[in-house]
MMTF fields as JSON, N, C-alpha, C and O atoms, coordinates in Angstrom:
{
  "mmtfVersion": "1.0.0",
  "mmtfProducer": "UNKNOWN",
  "numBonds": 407,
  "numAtoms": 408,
  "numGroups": 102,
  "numChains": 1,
  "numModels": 1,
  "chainsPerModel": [1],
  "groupsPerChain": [102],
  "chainIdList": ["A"],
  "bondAtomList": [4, 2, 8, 6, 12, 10, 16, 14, 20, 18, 24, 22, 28, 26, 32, 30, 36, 34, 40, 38, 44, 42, 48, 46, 52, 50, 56, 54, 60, 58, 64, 62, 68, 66, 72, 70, 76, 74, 80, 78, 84, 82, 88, 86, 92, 90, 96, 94, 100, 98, 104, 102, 108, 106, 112, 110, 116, 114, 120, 118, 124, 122, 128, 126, 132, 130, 136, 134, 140, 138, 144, 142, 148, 146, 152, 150, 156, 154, 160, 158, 164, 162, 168, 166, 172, 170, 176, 174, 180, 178, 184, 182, 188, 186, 192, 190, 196, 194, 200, 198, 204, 202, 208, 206, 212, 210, 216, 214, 220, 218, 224, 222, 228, 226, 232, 230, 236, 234, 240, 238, 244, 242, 248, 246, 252, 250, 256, 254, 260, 258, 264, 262, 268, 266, 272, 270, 276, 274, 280, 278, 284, 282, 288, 286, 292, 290, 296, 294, 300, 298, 304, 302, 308, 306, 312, 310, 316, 314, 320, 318, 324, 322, 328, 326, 332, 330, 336, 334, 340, 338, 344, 342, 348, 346, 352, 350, 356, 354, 360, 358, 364, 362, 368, 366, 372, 370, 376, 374, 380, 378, 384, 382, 388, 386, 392, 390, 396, 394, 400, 398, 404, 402],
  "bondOrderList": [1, 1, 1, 1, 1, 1, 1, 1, 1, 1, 1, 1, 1, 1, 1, 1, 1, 1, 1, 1, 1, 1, 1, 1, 1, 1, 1, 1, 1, 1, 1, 1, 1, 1, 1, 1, 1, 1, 1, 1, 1, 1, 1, 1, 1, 1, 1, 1, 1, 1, 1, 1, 1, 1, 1, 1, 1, 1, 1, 1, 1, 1, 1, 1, 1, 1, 1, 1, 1, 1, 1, 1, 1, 1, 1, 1, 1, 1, 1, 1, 1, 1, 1, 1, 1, 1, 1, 1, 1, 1, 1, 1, 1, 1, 1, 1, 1, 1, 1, 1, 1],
  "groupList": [{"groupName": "UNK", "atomNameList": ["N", "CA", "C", "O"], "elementList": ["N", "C", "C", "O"], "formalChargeList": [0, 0, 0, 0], "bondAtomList": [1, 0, 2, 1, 3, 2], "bondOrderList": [1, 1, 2], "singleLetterCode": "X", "chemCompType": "L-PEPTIDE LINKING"}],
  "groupTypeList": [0, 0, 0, 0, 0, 0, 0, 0, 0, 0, 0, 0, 0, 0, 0, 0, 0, 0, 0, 0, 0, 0, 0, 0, 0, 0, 0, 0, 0, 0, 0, 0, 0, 0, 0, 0, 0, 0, 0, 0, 0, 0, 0, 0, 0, 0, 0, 0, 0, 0, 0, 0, 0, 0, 0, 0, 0, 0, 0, 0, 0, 0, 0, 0, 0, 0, 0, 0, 0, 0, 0, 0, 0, 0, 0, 0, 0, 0, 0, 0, 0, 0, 0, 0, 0, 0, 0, 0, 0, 0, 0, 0, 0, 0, 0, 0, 0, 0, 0, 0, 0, 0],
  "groupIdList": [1, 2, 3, 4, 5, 6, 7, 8, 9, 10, 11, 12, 13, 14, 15, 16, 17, 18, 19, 20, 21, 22, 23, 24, 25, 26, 27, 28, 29, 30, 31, 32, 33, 34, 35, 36, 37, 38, 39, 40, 41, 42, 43, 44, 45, 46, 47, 48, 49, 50, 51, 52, 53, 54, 55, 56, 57, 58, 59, 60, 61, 62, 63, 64, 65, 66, 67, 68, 69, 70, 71, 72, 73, 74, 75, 76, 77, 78, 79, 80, 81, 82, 83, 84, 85, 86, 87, 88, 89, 90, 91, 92, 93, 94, 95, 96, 97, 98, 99, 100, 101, 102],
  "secStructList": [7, 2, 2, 2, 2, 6, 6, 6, 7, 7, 7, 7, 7, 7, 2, 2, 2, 2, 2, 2, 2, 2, 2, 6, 6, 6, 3, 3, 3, 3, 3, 3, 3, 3, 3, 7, 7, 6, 6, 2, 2, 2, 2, 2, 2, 2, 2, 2, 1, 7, 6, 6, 6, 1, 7, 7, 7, 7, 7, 1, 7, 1, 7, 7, 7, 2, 2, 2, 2, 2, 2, 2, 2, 2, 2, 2, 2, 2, 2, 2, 2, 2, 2, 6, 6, 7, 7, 5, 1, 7, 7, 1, 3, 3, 3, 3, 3, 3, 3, 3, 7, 7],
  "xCoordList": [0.84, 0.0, 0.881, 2.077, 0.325, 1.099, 1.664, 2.789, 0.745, 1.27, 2.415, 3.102, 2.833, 3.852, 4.912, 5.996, 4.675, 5.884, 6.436, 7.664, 5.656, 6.124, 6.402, 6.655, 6.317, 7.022, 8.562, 9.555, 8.768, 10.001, 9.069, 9.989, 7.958, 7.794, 8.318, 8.525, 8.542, 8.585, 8.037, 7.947, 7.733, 7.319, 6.326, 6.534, 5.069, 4.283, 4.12, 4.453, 3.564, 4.501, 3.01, 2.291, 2.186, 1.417, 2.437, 3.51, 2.116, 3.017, 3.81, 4.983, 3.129, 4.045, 5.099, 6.124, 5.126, 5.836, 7.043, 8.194, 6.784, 7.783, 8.552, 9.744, 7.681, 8.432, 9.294, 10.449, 8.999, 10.183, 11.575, 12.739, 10.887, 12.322, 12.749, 13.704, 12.3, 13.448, 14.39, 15.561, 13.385, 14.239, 15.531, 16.661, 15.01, 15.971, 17.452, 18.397, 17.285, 17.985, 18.904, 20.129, 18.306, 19.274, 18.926, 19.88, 17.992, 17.294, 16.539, 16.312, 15.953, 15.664, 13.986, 13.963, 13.145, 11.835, 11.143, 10.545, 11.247, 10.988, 9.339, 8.772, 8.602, 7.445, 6.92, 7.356, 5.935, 5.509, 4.067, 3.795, 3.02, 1.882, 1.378, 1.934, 0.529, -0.533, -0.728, -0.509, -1.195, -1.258, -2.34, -2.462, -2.678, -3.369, -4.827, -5.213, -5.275, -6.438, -7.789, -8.752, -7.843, -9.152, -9.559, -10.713, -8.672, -8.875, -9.557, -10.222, -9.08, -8.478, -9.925, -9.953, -11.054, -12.614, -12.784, -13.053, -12.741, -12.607, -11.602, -11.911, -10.442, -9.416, -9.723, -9.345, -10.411, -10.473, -11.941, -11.995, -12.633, -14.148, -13.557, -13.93, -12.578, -12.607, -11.116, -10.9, -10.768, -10.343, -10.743, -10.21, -12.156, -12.573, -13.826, -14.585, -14.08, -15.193, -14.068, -12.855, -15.362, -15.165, -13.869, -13.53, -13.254, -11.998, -12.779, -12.185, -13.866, -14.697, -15.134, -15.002, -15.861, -16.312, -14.964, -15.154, -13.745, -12.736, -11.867, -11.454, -11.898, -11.06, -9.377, -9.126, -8.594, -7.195, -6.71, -6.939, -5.924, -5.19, -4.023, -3.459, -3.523, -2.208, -1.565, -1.716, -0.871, -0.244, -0.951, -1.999, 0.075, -0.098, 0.353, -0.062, 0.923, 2.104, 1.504, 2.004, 0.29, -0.762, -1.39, -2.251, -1.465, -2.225, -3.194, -3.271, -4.525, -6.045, -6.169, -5.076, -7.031, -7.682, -7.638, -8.41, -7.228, -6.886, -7.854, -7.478, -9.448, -10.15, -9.762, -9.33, -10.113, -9.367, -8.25, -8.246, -7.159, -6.365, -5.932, -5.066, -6.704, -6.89, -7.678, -7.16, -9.132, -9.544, -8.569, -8.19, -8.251, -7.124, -5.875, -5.16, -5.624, -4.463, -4.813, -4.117, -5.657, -6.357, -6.793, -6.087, -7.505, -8.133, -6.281, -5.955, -5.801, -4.166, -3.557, -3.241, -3.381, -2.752, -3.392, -2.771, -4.787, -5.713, -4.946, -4.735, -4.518, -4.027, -2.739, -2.456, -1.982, -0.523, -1.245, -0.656, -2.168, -3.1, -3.047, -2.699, -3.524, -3.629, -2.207, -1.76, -1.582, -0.123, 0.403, 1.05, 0.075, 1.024, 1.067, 1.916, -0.037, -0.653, -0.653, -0.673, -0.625, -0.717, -0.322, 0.744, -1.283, -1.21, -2.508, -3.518, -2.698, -4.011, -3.915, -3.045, -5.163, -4.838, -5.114, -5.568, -4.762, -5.342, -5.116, -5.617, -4.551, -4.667, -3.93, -3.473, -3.826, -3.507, -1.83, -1.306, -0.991, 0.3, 0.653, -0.093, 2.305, 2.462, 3.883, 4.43, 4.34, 5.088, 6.482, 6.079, 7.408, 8.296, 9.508, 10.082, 9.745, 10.955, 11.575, 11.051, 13.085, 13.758, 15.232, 15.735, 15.767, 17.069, 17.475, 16.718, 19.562, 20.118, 20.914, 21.707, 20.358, 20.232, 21.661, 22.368, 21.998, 23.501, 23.528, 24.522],
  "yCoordList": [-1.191, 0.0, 1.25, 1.116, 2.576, 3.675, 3.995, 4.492, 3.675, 3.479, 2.912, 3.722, 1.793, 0.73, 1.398, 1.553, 1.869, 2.235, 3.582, 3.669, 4.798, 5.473, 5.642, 6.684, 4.226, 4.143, 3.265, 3.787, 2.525, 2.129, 0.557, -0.213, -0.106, -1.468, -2.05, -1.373, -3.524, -4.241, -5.934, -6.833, -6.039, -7.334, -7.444, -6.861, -8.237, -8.518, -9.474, -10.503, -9.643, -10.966, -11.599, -10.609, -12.803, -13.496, -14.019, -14.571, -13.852, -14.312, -15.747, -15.661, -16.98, -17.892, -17.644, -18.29, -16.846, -16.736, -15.974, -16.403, -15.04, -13.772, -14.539, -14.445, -15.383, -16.656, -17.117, -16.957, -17.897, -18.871, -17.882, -18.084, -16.601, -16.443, -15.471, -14.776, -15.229, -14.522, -16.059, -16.42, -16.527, -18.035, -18.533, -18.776, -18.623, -18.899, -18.252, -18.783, -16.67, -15.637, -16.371, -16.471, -16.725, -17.357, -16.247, -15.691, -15.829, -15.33, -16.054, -17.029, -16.161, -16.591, -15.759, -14.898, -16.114, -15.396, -14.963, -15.832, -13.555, -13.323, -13.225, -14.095, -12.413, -12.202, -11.616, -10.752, -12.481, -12.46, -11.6, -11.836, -10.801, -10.304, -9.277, -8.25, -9.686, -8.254, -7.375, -7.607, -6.264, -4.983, -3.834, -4.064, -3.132, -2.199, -3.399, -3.649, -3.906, -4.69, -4.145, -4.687, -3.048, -2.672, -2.394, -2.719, -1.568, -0.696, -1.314, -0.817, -2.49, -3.543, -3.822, -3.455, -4.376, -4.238, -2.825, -2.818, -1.469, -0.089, 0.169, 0.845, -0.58, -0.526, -1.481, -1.303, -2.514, -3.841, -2.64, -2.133, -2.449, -2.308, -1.108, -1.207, 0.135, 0.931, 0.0, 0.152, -0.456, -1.715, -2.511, -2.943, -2.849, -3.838, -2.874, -3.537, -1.327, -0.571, -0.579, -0.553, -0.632, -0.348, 0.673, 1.511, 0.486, 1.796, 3.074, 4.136, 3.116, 4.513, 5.206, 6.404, 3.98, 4.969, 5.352, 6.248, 4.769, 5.006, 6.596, 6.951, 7.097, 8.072, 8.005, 6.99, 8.201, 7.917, 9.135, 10.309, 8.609, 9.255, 9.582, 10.575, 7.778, 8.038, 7.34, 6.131, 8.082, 7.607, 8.353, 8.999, 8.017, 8.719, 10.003, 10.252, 10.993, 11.399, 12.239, 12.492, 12.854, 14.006, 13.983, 13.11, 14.641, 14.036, 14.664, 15.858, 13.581, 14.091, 15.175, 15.51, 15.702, 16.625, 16.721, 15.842, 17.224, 16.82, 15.934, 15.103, 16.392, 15.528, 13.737, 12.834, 13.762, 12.411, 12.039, 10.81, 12.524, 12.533, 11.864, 11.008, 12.444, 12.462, 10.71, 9.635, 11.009, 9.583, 8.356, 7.44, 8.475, 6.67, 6.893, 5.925, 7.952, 7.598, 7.001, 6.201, 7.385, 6.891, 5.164, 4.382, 4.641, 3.683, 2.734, 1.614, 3.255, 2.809, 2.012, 0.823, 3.192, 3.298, 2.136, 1.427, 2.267, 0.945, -0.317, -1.002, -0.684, -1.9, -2.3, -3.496, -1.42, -1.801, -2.728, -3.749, -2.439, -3.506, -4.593, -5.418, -4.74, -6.453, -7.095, -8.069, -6.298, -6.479, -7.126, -8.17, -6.377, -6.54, -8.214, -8.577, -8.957, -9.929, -11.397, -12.598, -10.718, -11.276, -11.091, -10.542, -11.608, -11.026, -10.832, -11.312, -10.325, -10.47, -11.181, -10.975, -12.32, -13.067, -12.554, -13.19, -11.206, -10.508, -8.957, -8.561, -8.365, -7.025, -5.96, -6.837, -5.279, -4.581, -4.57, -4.407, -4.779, -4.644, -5.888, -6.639, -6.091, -7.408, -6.649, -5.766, -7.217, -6.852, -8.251, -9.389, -8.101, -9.749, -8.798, -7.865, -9.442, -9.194, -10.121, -11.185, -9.889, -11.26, -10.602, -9.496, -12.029, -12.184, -12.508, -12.856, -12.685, -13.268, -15.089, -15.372, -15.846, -16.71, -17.377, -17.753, -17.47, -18.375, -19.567, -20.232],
  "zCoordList": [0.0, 0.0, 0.0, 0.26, -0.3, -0.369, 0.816, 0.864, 2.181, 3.113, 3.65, 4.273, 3.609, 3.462, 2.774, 3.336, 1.446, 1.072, 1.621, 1.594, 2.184, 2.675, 3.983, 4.587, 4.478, 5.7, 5.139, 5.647, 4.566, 4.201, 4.611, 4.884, 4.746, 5.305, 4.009, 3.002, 4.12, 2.716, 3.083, 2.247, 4.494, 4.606, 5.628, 6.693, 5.432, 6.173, 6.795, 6.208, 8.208, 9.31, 9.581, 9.713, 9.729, 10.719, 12.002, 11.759, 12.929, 14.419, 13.858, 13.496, 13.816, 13.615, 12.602, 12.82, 11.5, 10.206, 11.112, 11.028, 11.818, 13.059, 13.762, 14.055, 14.03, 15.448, 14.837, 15.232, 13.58, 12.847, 12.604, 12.949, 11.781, 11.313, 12.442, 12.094, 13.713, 14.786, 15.174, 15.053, 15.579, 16.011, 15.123, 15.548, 13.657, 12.902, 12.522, 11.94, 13.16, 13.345, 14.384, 14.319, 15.084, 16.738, 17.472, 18.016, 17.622, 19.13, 19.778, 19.062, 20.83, 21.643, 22.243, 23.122, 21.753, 21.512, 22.985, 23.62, 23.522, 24.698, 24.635, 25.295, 24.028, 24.041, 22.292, 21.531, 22.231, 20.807, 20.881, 22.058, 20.424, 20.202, 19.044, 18.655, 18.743, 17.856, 18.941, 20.13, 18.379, 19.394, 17.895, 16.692, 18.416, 17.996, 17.201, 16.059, 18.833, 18.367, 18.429, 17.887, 19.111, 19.24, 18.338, 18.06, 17.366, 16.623, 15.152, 14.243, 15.408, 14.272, 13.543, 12.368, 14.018, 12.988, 12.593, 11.392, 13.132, 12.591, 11.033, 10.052, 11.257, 10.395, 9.355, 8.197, 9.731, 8.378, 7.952, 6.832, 8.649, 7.701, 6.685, 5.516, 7.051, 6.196, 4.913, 3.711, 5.458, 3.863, 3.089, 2.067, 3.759, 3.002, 2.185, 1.478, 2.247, 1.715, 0.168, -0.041, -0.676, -2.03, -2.272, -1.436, -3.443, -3.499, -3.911, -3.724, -4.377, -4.595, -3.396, -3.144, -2.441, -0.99, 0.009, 0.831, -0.03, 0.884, 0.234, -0.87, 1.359, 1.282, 0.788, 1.439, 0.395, -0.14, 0.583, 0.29, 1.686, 2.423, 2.7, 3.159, 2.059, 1.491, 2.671, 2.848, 3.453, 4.965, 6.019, 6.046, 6.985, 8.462, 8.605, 9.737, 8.229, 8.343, 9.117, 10.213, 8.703, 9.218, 10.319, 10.204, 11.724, 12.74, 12.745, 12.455, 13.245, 12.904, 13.945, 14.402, 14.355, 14.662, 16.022, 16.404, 16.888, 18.46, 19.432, 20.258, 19.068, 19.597, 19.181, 19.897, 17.836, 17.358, 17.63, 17.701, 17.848, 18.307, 19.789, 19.974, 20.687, 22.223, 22.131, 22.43, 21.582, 21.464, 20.916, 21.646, 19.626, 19.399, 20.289, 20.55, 20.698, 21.572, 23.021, 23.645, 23.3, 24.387, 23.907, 24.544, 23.214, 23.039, 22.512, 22.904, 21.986, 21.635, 22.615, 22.558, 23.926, 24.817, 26.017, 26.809, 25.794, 26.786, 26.62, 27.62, 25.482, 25.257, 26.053, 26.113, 26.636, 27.212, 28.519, 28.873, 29.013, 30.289, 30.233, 31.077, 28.833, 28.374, 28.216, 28.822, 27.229, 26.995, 27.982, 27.901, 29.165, 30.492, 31.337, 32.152, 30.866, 31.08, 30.085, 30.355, 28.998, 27.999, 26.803, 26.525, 25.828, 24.67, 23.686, 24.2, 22.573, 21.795, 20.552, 19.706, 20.44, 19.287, 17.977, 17.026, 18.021, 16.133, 16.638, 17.69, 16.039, 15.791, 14.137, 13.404, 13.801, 13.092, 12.936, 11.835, 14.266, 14.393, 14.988, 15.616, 14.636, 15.641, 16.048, 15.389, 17.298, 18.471, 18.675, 18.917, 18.601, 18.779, 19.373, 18.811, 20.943, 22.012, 21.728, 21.4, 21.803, 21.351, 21.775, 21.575, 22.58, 23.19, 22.422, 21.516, 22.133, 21.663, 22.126, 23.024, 21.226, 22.279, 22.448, 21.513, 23.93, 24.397, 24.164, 24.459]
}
C-alpha cells in the first residue's frame, strides 16, 4: 500500500511466520503479540469498503484533529493492560521481544 511504502515497510509478518524467522535468526523469543487490536474491525471495515467509498489518504504522516487525536491515543494506549498480562490473538500490528540466544 502507499502506506507501506512510505514508511520504508517491505514485509508482512502473521506471528508464527515472526516466530520462525526470529528463532531462525538465533534469538531466543521473549514475548511475541498483535497490538493495535481494538482498533483492528474499525481498520479492516474501512479496507474492506469499495476503493470509490474510501477516502485515499495516502499515509499517516498528518495528525487528525486533536479531539481524534486524544480519542485513538487513548483507546491505543488501553491496550498496554492487556499487553502486560498477555497477549491479543489478532490485531492490526504485531510486536516480537527477542534475546540473543547463548
Amino acid at each position: 500500500s502507499r502506506h507501506d511504502e512510505a514508511f520504508g515497510h517491505k514485509r508482512r509478518y502473521r506471528r508464527p511466520a515472526l516466530e520462525r524467522v526470529v528463532r531462525a535468526a538465533g534469538y531466543s523469543l521473549c514475548f511475541c503479540s498483535y497490538f493495535n487490536s481494538l482498533l483492528l474491525p474499525v481498520i479492516a471495515a474501512c479496507r474492506l469498503l469499495p476503493r470509490g467509498l474510501r477516502a485515499d489518504h495516502g499515509t499517516d504522516f498528518e495528525v487528525p484533529t486533536a479531539g481524534v487525536n486524544w480519542l485513538l491515543h487513548q483507546v491505543f494506549a488501553s491496550e498496554r493492560h492487556v499487553l502486560a498480562r498477555g497477549s491479543f490473538p489478532a490485531g492490526v500490528s504485531l510486536l516480537a521481544v527477542a534475546e540473543r540466544a547463548l
